[in-house]
N, C-alpha and C positions, 0 to 999 in steps of 0.2 A: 447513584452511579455504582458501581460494580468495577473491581481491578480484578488485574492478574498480574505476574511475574514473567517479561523476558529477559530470555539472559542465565545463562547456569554458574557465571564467574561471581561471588559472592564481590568483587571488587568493581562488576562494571555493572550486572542486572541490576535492572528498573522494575518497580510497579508504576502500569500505567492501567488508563482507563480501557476498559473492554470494548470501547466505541471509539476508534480514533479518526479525527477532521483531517481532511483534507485542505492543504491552503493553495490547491495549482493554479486557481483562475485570479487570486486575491493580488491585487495589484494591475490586475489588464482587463478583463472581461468585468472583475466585481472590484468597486472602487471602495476606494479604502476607508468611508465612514462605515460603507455595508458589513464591509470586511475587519472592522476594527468588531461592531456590532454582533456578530456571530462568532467572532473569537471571545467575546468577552462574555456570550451568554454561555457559550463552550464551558468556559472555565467556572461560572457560576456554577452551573449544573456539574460540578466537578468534572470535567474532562481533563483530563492531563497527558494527554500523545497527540502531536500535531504533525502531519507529513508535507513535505516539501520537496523541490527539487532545484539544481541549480541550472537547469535547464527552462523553467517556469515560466511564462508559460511565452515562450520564445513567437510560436506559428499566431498568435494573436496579435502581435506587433512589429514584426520581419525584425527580431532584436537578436541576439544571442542567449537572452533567458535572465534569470536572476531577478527581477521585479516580486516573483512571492518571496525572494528570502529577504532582501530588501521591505517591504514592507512588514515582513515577521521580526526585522528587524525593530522599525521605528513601533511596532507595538508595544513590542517588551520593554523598550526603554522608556515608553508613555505609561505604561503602567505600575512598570520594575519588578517585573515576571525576572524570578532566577530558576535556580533548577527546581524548582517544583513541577515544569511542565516540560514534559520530555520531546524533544523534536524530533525529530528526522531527516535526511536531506539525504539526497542524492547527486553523483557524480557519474560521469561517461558518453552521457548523452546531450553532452550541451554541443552545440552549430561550432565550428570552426570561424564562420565567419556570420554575421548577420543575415536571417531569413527565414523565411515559412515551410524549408522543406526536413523533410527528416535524412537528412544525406550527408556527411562529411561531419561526422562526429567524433567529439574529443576521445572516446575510447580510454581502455583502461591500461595505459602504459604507468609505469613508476611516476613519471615525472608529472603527468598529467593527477595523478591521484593524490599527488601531495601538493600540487602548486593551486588543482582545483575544492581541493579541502581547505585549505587553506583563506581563499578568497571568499567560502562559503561562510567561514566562522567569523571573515570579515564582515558580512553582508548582515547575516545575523546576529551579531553583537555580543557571542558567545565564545568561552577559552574553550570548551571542549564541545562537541558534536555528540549527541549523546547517542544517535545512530546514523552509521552512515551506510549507506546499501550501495553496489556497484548497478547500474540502470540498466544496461543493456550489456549482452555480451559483446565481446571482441576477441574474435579468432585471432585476429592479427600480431597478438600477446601472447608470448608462455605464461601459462597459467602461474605458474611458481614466481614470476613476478608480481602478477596480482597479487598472489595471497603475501607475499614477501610485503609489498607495499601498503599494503591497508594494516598489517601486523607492525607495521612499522609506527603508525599514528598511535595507534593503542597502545603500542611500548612508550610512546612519549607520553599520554596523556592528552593529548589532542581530539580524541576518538574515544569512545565508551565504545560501544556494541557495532559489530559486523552484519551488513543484511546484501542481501542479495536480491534483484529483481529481472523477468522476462530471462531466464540461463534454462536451455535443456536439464531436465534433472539429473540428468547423466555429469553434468558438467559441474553440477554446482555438487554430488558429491566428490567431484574429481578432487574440486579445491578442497572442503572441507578433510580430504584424507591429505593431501600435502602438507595441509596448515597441521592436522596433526602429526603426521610421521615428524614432521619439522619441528611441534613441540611451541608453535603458533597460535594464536586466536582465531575461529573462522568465522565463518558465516553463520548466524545465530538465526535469524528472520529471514524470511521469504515472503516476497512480499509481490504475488501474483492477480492476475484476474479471474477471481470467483465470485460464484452467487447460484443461485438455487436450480434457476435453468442452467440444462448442460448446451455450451458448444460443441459442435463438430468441431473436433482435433484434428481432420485429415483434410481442410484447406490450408493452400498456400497461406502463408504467413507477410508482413511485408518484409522480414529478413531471411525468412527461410523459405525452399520451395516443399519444404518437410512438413511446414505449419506452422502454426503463433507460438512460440517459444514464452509467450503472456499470458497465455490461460493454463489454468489450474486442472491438467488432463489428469486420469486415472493413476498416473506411472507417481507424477506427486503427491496425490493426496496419498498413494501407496506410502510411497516415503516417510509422509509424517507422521503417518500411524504407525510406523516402524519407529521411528525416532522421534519420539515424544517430548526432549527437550527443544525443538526446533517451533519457533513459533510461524504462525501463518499468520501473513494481515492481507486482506482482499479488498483490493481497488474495484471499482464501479461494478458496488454490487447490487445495485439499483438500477443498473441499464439506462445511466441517464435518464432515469422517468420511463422509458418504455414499459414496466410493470403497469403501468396507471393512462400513460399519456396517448391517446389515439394520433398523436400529429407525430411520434416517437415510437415508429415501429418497429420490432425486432427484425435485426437484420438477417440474412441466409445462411448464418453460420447455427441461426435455432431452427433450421428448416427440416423438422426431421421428425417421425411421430411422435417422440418423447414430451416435446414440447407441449402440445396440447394435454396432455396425461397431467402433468407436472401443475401446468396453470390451471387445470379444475382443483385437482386436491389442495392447491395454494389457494384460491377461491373460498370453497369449503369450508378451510381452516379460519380462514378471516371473517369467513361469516358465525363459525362459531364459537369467535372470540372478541368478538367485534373489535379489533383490531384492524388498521388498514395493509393492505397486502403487502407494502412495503416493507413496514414494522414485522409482520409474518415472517420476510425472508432475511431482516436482522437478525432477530432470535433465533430461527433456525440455523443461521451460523455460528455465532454465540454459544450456544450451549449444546452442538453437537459433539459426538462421540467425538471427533479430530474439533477441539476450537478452535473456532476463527477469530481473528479482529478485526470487521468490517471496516473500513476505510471509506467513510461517506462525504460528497460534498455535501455544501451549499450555497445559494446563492443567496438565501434571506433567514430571516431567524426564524420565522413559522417552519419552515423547511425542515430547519434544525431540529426544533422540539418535536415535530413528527416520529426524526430518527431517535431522538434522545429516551422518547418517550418505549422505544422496543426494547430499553434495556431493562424494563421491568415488567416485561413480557413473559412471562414462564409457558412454554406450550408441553401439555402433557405429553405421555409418554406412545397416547394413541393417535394424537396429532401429529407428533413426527413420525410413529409408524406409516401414517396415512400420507405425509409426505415423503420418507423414504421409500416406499413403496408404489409411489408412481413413477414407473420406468419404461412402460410400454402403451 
């Protein structure tokens, strides 16, 4: 395994693994021997960043969520995992009330961010949260509360690292300059949807009619190249199997010529490295010019080592020419 360091505050930054798990489905969809099984091979193979939500995974069971931190809980205390494996969890997007729709969420008001942190570090068995990200925006909120609130955990102790998920980029430097003028902790991580194929950024989104405020468009990955202490970690960069799976086809948002360009030279590259395409487009996040920290599921442990196995994938330097270079 392979670390790196997020976090610039010498008092709250973590080294974690360069490959972090996913736990959304672990408790609902993947039952908890599975789920214990692929956490513990995680950790064999040295991983140490696990992501979570307390919203987890609610639309599987018409529940209000909390079953992966629940579960992430009863592991750590089955095994007596402490801080050596860094978590993550997420608040703002859990159901108001029980149900499968994405509609009528807890939002990120003051009182919601500390009564829903709070119950989170219940769930998982932990005095501090070692990252907490806000899910989803909410207009409905002055910003200056938000950042007033999450600065607030971290003053106690409750909180290590600030991350942010699915926010216009406009937005999320909005906070990250309050929190400074203010002389506050911000948002450290960003924690979007990327991967090798690009999306169309100019459909509707299901919160905005501007677009997916979730995918990793041109304007952010601008950003991070500017601000270099800011980490990235990319959820479902695997396309739920659509790279590999004929029954899992790329949806219309990869409808565009690039795509095809893109999936030859990913092709190519796997052919000559004999590595599988999936592993290809680990590495190539991983050790691009902007690093990424892929954020993969799984539902079995062959799955796992598949991914596990990309972290010791070096692709030369005319390999990812040949992948960067497929754009048209």
């Amino acid at each position: 395994m392979r670390y790196r360091t997020i976090g610039t505050d010498p008092r709250t930054r973590r080294e974690v693994s360069v490959l972090s798990l996913g736990a959304m489905l672990f408790g609902t969809t993947t039952d908890e021997p599975t789920a214990f099984a692929i956490l513990d091979r995680y950790v064999e193979a040295g991983g140490t960043f696990i992501d979570t939500s307390n919203n987890y995974a609610f639309w599987n069971t018409g529940s209000q969520g909390g079953e992966s931190e629940q579960l992430l809980g009863r592991w750590r205390r089955s095994r007596g995992i402490g801080g050596e494996i860094v978590i993550a969890t997420k608040l703002g997007g859990r159901p108001l009330v029980p149900g499968r729709t994405f509609t009528n969420q807890e939002g990120l008001s003051a009182k919601v961010i500390r009564e829903s942190s709070e119950r989170s570090r219940e769930r998982l068995g932990v005095p501090t949260v070692d990252l907490l990200y806000a899910h989803i925006e909410d207009d409905s909120v002055p910003l200056a509360e938000t950042v007033r609130a999450f600065a607030e955990l971290v003053a106690e102790g409750s909180v290590g690292l600030l991350g942010v998920s699915n926010h216009w980029t406009w937005r999320v430097e909005r906070a990250r300059n309050l929190a400074a003028a203010a002389g506050l902790p911000g948002y450290e991580v960003l924690q979007y949807h990327h991967t090798y194929l690009r999306r169309r950024t100019d459909l509707p989104g299901r919160r905005s009619v501007d677009g997916n405020q979730g995918v990793a468009g041109p304007d952010l990955l601008s950003y991070l190249r500017a601000e270099p202490g800011l980490t990235m970690v990319a959820y479902t960069p695997l396309l739920s199997g659509a790279y590999v799976r004929e029954d899992r086809p790329l949806d219309s948002s990869f409808a565009h010529p690039g795509t095809a360009a893109r999936l030859a030279a990913l092709h190519e590259v796997a052919g000559q490295t004999g590595a599988t395409v999936n592993q290809v487009v680990l590495s190539w996040l991983i050790g691009g010019e902007v690093p990424v920290i892929p954020l993969i599921g799984a539902s079995s442990v062959a799955q796992l080592d598949e991914s596990l196995a990309a972290v010791d994938l070096d692709l030369t330097a005319e390999q990812r020419a040949l992948l960067d270079g497929a754009n048209a």
